[in-house]
C-alpha positions in Angstrom: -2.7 -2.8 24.0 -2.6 1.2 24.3 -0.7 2.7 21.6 -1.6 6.5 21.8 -0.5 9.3 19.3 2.1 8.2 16.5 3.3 9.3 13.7 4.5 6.8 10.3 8.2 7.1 10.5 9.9 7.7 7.6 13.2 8.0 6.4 13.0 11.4 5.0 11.7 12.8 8.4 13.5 10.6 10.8 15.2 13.5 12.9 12.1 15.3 12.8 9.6 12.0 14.5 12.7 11.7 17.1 12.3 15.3 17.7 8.5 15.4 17.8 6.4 15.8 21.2 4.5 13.6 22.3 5.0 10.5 20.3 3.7 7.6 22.1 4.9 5.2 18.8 5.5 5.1 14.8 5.0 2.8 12.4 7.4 1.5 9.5 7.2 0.2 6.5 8.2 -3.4 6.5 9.3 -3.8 3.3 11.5 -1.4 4.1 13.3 -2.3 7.4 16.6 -4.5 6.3 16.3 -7.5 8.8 20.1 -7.2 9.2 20.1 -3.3 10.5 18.0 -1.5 11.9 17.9 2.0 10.9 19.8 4.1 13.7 16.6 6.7 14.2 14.4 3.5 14.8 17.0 2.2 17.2 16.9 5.2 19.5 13.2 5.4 19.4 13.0 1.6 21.0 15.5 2.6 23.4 13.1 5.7 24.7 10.6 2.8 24.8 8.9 4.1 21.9 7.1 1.3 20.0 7.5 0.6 17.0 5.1 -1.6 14.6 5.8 -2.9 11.3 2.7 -1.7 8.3 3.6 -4.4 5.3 2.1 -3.1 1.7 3.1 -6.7 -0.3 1.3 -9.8 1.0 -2.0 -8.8 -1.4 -4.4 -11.3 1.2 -6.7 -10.4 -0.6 -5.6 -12.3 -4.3 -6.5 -15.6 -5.4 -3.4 -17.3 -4.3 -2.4 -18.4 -1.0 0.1 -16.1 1.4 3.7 -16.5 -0.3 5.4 -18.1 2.9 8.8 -16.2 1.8 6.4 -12.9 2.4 5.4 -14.0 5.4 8.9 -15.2 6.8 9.9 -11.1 6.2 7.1 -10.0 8.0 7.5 -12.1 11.0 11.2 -11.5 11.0 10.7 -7.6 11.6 8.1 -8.0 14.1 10.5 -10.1 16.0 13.4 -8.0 14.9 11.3 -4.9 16.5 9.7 -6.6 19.3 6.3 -5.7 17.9 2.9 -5.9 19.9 1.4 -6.3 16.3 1.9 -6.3 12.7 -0.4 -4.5 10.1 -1.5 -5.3 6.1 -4.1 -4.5 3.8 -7.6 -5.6 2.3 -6.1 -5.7 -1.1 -4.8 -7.5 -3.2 -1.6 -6.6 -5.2 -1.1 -8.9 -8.5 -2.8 -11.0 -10.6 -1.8 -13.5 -13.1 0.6 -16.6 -13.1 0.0 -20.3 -13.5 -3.7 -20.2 -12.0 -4.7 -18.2 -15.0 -2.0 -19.3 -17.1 -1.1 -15.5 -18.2 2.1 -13.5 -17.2 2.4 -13.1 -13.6 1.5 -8.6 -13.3 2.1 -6.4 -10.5 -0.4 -3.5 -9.7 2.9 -1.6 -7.1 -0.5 -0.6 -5.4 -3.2 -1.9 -3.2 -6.4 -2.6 -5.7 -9.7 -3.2 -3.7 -10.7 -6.7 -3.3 -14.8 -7.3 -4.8 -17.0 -7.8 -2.1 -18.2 -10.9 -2.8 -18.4 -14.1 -1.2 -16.3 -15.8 -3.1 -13.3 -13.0 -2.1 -14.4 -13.3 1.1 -14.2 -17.3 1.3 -10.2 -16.7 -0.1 -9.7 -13.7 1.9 -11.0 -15.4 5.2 -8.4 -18.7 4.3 -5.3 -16.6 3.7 -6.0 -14.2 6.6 -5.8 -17.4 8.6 -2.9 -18.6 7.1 -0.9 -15.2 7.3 -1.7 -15.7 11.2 -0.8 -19.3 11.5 2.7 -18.1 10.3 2.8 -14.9 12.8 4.3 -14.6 16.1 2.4 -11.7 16.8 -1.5 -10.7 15.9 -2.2 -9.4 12.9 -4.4 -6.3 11.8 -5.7 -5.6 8.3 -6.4 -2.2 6.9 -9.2 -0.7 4.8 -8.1 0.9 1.6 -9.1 3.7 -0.5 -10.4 2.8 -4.3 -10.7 5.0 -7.4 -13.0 1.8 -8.8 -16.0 -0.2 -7.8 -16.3 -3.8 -8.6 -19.5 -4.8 -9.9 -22.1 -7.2 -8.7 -20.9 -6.7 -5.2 -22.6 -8.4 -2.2 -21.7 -7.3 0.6 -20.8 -3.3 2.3 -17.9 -2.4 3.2 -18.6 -2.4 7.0 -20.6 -6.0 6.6 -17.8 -7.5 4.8 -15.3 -6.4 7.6 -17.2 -7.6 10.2 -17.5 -11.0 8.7 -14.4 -10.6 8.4 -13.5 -10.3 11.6 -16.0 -13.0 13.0 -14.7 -15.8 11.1 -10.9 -15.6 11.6 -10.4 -13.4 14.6 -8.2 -10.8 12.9 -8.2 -7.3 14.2 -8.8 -3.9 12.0 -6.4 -1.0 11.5 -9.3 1.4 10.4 -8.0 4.2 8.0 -10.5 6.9 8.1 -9.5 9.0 5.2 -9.9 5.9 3.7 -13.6 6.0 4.3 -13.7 9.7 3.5 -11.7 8.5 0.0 -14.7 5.9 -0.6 -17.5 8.5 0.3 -16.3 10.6 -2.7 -15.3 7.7 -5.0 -17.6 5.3 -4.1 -20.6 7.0 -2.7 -20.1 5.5 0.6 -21.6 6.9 3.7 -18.7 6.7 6.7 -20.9 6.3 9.2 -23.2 3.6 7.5 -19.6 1.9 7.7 -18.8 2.8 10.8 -22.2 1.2 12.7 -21.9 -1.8 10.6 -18.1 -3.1 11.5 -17.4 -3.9 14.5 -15.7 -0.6 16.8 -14.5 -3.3 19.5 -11.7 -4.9 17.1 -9.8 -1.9 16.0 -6.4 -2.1 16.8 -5.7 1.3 15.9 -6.6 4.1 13.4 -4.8 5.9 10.0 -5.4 9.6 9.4 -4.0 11.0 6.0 -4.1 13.7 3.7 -5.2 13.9 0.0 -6.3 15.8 -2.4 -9.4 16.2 -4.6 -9.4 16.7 -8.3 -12.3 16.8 -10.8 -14.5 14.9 -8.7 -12.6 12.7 -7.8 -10.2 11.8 -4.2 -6.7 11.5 -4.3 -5.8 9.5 -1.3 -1.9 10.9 -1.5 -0.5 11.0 2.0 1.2 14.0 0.4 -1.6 17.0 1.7 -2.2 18.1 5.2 -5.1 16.1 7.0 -8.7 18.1 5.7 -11.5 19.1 7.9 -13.9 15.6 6.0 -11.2 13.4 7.5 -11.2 14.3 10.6 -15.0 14.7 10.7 -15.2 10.8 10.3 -11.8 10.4 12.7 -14.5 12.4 15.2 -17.5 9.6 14.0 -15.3 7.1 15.1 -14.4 8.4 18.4 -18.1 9.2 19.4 -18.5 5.4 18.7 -15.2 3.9 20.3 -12.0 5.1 22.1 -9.6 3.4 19.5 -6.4 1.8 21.1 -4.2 3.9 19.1 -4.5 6.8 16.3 -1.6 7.6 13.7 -0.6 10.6 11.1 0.7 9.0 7.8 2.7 11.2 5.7 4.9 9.5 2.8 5.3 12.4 0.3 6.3 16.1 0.4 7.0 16.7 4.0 6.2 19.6 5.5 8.3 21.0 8.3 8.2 19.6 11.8 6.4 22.3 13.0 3.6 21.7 10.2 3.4 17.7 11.8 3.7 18.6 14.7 0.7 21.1 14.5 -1.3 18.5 12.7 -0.9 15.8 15.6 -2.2 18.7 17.8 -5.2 18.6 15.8 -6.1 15.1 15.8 -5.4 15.2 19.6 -8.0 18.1 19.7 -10.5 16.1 17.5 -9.7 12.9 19.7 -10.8 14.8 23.0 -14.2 16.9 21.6 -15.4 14.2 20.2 -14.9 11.7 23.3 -17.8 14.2 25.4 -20.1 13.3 23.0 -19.2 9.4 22.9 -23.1 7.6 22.2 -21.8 4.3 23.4 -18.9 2.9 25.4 -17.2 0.3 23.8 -13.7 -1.2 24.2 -11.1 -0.7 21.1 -9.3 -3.6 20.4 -11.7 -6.7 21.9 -10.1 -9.7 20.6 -12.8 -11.8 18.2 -13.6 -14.8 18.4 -12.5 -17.3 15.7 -14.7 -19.5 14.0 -13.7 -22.5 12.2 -14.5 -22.7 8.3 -13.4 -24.9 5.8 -11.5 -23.8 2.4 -12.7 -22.6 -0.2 -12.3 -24.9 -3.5 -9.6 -24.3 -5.9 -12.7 -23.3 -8.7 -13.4 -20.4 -6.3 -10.0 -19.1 -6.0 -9.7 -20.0 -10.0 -13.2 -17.5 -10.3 -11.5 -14.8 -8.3 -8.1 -15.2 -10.1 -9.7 -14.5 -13.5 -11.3 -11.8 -11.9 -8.5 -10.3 -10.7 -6.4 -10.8 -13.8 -9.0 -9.1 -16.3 -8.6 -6.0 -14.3 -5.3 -5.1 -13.8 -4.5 -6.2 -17.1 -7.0 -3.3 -17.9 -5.2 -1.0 -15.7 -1.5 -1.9 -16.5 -0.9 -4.2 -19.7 -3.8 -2.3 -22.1 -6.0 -5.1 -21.7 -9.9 -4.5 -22.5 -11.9 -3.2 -19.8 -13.8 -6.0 -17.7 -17.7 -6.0 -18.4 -19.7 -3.3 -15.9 -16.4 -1.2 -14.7 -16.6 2.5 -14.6 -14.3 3.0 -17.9 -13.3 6.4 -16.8 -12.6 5.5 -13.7 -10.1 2.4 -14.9 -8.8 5.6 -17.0 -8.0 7.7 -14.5 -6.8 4.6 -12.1 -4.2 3.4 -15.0 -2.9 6.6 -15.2 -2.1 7.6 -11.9 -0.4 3.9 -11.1 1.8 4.5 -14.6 2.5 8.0 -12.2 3.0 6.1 -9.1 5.8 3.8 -10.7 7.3 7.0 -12.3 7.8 8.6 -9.0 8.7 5.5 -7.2 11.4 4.0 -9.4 12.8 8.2 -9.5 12.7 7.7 -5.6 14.7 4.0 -5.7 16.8 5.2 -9.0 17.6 9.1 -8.4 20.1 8.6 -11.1 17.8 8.2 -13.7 16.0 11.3 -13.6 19.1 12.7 -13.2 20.6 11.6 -16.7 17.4 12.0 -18.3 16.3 15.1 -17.1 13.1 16.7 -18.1 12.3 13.9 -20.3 12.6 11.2 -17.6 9.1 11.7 -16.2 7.4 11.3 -20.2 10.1 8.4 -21.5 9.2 6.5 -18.4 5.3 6.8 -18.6 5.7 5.9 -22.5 7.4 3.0 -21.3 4.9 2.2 -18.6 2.0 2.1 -21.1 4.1 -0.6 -23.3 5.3 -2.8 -20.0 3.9 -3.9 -16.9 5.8 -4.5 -14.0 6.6 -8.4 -13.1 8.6 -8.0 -10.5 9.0 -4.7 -8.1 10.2 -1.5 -8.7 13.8 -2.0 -8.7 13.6 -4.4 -11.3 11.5 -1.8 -13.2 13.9 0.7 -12.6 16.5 -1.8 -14.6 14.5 -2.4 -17.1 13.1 0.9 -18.6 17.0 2.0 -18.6 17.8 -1.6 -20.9 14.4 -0.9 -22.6 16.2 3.1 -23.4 19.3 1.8 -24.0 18.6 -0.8 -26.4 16.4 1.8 -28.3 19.6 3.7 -28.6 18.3 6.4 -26.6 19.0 8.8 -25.0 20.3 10.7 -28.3 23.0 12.3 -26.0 25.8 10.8 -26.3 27.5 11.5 -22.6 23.9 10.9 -21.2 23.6 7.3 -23.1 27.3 6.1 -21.8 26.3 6.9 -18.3 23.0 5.2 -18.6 25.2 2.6 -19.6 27.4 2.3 -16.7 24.4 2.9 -14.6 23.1 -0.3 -15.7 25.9 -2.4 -16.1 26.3 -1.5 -12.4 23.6 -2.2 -10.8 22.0 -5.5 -13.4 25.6 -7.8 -11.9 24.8 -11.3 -13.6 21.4 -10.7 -14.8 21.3 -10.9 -18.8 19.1 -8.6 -20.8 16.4 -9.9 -22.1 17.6 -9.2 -25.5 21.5 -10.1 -25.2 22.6 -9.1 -29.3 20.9 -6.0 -29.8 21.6 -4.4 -26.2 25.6 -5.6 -25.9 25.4 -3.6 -29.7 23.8 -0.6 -28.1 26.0 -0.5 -24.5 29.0 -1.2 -27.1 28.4 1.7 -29.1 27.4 3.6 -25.9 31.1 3.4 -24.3 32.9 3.4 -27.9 30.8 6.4 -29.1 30.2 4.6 -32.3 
């Protein structure tokens, strides 16, 4: 299918993607479409005959366990709900833990790169097929940018993607700042990657922003689009004309004019670089599937522990695994502490809002002590219990709305500490 230019929509820039020239599509986050209404902006857009296709971030294909079928039910209920050609994912995987290693179940809240091995690949190939089996529509998985490298890997990037795509059919959504992110990181040549996957089973493509400090890449969808990201966007077009090519943007949006004069680029890269095209090859081929059996429990057991070891490095203070880059779990562990601070201020604006200027600093003291279990908005709940049952904050006016915050939002849940927290909420709303 022919997608064209799109742009991620967003709720923050929703009047400006409707306003936009030139938008043949947009892409949502499905975690964050309510099956039960759509958002208005997105309903106007289908009724231009704008598509719309639903980008999920949870499903972590690429952990030890099996597809979560519940996961899967959401997903296929927004593609249906938005009449989607396709739905998207990642080649990540997003916690670790729980009964197969018989440690608390951990979330990363991010998309950690799966080892390159062929053990990962033998899970990775099983759930792909059973995230497709529980579908209506086909699925495309996304390359991801890393900070880290796993050791004792076995396979390239571009090799294991086109294994990948040989033995379950699946197509690719090729991010390309992704592969600039890995050049820096990683030392990854783009183009190696690019003449080693295969061009014909992209569905579509990601172009992004980011930043680079001290060496290192910041894949932050908060930055304009740089001239090294859409020198590989231009790699890929001399290789293939991709169904469809997209602008992400999920942080500090610019003004329309500023998107609207970035499309324009990517447009303008799209068309120089289609003159000097070496090869003509189809986007979007559909693979063929081969037949494979699954992989024993002892593998995904071996890939489990694995997984586990590292992020309980990155978010529980574990011990680093043998032959990772110790700086680079540093720098990682740090900015996902930073990436929960800024998400649960985004889901709780409250909070920041009570605590002020020592919100960001409580909450990454907090993060360093607990790992999140169970999603951001539980995390949100439980750094203000965690506060509250500390006695903190010292302000008394601030500590009685923290209070009610809580009380408001928590409904039957108990704290985990009932005695000592109904002491501190009491003397919160008594003032004693």
């Amino acid at each position: 299918m022919e997608l064209g230019i799109g742009i991620g929509w967003r709720p923050e820039i929703a009047d400006a993607v409707e306003a936009l020239p030139g938008i043949d599509w947009v892409e949502a986050v499905a975690e964050n479409i309510c099956t039960g209404h759509l958002p208005d902006s997105l309903v106007r857009l289908r009724e231009r005959g704008v598509t719309v296709v639903p980008h999920g971030v949870s499903l972590g294909l690429g952990g030890a366990d099996r597809p979560d079928a519940g996961r899967l039910a959401d997903l296929a209920a927004r593609a249906e709900l938005l009449s989607a050609p396709l739905v998207t994912e990642h080649i990540a995987f997003v916690r670790a833990g729980g009964p197969r290693t018989s440690s608390p179940g951990l979330e990363a809240g991010h998309l950690l790169p799966v080892p390159r091995t062929r053990d990962a690949l033998d899970v990775l190939c099983e759930n792909v097929r059973v995230a497709q089996d529980s579908l209506p529509v086909p699925l495309a998985l996304e390359n991801i940018a890393a900070l880290i490298s796993w050791p004792g890997e076995e396979l390239t990037e571009g090799q294991f993607l086109a294994e990948l795509v040989e033995r379950t059919g699946v197509r690719l959504l090729i991010d390309v700042a992704n592969l600039h992110t890995n050049h820096v990181n990683r030392g990854e040549d783009p183009a190696t990657a690019l003449d080693e996957l295969p061009v014909e089973a992209i569905a579509y493509v990601h172009v992004a922003g980011g930043v680079e400090k001290d060496g290192v890449w910041h894949d932050t969808h908060a930055h304009p689009v740089t001239a090294p990201v859409l020198d590989v966007l231009a790699e890929l077009r001399s290789r293939v004309d991709p169904p469809g090519v997209l602008l992400e943007r999920d942080d500090d949006f610019p003004p329309a004019g500023e998107l609207a004069g970035e499309l324009d680029t990517i447009r303008a890269t799209l068309d120089r670089s289609a003159a000097h095209m070496t090869r003509s090859v189809p986007g979007c081929r559909p693979a063929a599937r081969t037949v494979a059996s699954a992989p024993p429990d002892a593998t995904r057991d071996r890939l489990a522990a694995a997984q586990n070891a590292l992020l309980a490095a990155l978010v529980a203070g574990g011990p680093a695994p043998q032959g990772f880059d110790r700086r680079r779990l540093g720098i990682q562990s740090r900015a996902l502490a930073a990436k929960r601070a800024g998400v649960v201020a985004k889901l709780a604006p409250e909070l920041p809002e009570i605590l002020g200027a020592g919100y960001r600093d409580a909450f990454l003291a907090y993060a360093t002590a607990r790992p999140m279990s169970a999603g951001y908005r539980r995390d949100a709940l439980d750094f203000a219990e965690e506060l509250l049952i500390a006695g903190r904050p010292a302000d008394d006016a601030a500590r009685r709305r923290l209070t009610h915050w809580w009380q408001d939002r928590a409904g039957a849940r108990p704290p985990r500490r009932t005695t000592r927290f109904v002491r501190a909420a009491r003397a919160a709303l008594t003032g004693r």
